[in-house]
PLY file of the C-alpha trace (Angstrom):
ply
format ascii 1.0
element vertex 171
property float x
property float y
property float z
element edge 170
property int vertex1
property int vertex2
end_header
43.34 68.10 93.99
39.51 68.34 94.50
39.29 64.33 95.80
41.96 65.77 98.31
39.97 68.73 99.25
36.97 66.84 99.52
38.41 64.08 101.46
39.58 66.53 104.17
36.36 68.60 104.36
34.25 65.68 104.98
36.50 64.56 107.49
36.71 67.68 109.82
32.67 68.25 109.60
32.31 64.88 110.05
34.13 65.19 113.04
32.47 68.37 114.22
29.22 66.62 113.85
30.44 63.41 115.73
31.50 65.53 118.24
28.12 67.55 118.92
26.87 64.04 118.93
29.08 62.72 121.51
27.65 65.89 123.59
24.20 65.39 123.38
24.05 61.35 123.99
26.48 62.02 126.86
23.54 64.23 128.99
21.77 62.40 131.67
18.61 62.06 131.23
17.12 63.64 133.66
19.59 67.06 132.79
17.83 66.58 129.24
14.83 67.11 131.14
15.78 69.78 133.47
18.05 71.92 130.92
15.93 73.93 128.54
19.24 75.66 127.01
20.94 71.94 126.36
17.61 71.76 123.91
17.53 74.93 122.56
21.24 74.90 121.62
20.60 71.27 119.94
17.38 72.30 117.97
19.06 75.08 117.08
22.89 74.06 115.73
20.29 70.93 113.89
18.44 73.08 112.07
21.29 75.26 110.76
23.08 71.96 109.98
20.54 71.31 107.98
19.74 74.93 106.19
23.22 75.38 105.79
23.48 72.31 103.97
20.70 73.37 101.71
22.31 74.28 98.55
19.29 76.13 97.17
17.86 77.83 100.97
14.39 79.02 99.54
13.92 74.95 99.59
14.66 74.31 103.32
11.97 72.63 104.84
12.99 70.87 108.61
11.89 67.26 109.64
11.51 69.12 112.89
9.17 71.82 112.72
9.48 75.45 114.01
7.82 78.60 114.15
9.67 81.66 113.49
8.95 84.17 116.70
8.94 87.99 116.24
11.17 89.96 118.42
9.62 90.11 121.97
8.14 86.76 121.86
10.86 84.95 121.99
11.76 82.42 124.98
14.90 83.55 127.63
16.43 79.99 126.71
16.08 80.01 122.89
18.87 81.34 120.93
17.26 83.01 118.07
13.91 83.48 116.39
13.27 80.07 115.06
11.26 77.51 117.87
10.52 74.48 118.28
6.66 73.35 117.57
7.58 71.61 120.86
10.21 70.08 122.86
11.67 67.29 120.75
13.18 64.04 122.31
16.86 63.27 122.60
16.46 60.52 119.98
14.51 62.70 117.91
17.21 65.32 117.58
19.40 62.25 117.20
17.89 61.02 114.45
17.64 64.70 112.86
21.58 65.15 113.30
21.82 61.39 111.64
19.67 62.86 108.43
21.86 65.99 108.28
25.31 63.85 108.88
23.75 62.03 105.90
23.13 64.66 103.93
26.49 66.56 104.99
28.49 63.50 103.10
26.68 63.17 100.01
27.00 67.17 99.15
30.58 66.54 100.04
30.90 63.55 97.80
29.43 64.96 94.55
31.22 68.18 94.93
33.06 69.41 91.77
34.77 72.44 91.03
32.01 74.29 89.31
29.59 73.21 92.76
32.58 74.77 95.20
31.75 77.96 93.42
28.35 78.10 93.28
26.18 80.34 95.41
24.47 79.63 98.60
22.49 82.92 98.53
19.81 83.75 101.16
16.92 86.17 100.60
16.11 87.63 102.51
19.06 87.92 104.22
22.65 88.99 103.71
24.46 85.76 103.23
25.90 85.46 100.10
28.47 82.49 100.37
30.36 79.98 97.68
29.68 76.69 98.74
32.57 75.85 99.89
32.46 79.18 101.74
28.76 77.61 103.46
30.14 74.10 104.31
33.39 75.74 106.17
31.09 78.60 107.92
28.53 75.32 108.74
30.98 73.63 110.39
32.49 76.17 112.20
28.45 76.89 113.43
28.75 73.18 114.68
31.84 73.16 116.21
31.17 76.58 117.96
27.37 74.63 119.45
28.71 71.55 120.10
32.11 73.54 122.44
28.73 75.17 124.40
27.07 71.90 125.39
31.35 70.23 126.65
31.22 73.56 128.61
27.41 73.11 130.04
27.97 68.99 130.34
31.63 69.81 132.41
29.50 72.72 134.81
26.86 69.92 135.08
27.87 66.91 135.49
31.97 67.10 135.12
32.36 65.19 131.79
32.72 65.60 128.80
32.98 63.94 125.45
36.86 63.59 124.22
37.93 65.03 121.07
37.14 63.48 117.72
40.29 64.11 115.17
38.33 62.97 111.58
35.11 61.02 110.96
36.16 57.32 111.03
34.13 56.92 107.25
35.99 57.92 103.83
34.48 59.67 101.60
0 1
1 2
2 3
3 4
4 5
5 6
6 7
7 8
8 9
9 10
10 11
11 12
12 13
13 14
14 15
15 16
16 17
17 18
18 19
19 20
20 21
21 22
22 23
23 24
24 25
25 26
26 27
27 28
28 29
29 30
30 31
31 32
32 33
33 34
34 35
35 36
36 37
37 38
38 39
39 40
40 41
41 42
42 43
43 44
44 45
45 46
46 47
47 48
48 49
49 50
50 51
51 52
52 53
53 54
54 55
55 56
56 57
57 58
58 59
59 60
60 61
61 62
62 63
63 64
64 65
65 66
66 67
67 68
68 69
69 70
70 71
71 72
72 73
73 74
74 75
75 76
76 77
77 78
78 79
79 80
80 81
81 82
82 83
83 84
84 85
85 86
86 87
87 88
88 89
89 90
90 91
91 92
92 93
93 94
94 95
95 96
96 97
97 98
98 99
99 100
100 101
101 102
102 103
103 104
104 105
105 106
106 107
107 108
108 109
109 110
110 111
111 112
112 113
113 114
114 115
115 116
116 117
117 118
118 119
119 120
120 121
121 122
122 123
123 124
124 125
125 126
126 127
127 128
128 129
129 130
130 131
131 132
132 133
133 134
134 135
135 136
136 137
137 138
138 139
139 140
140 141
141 142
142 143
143 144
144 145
145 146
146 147
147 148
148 149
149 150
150 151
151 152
152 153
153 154
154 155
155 156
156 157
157 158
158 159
159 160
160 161
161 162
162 163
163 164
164 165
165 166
166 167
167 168
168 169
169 170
């Protein structure tokens, strides 16, 4: 049952993250450029891969620095407090969602019964997940970012990646 379970969660967040990387290697280049929200959405559903996928949160530490901003300071194009040290390159951010894809399958894989039910707990904060609860909420997080850049890619350029229907690799 739990080689079943895991086999179809890796799957559908593997496919979630193909899909958000479909969107962002789709953008022109000089849109990349142009669009500050295309970044800020990218940098942003990255780094919450990545947190998310951080069993133990009080560890997180991003290949990708950021600053967290306090209320006011923030720029009209970012979507929460946490910013970029600066604006990171397409391949960059590619690389980043690589590392997290990564690091999305091997959780998945050495999942057990006992880790499903573990805590992901965040302090401060009032998340307070299993961790099976995390990786579904993560990839709906994905999903949700990568549905924003199809909509901004179809306003700007009318395209848009296809649907992915499972990661191609087993687990």
């Amino acid at each position: 049952m739990i080689d079943g379970i895991k086999d179809g969660l890796w799957k559908q967040f593997g496919a979630a993250i193909d899909m958000l990387k479909n969107a962002v290697t789709l953008w022109p280049e000089e849109q990349w450029n142009a669009n500050k929200k295309l970044f800020y959405i990218t940098y942003h559903c990255l780094v919450f891969l990545d947190y998310y996928l951080t069993v133990l949160p009080a560890n997180f530490t991003s290949p990708l620095p950021f600053t967290i901003m306090e209320e006011g300071e923030v720029p009209a194009d970012a979507l929460d407090d946490v910013i970029p040290d600066r604006i990171y390159t397409r391949e960059e951010l590619l690389d980043y969602l690589q590392l997290s894809r990564q690091k999305c399958y091997t959780l998945i894989a050495a999942l057990n019964e006992e880790k499903l039910q573990e805590r992901w707990i965040e302090n401060p904060g009032n998340m307070n997940y299993s961790v099976l609860e995390i990786l579904l909420y993560n990839m709906r997080h994905v999903q949700h970012h990568a549905a924003q850049l199809n909509l901004l890619l179809r306003q700007a350029i009318n395209d848009a990646p296809g649907w992915v229907a499972r990661a191609n690799e087993a687990l």
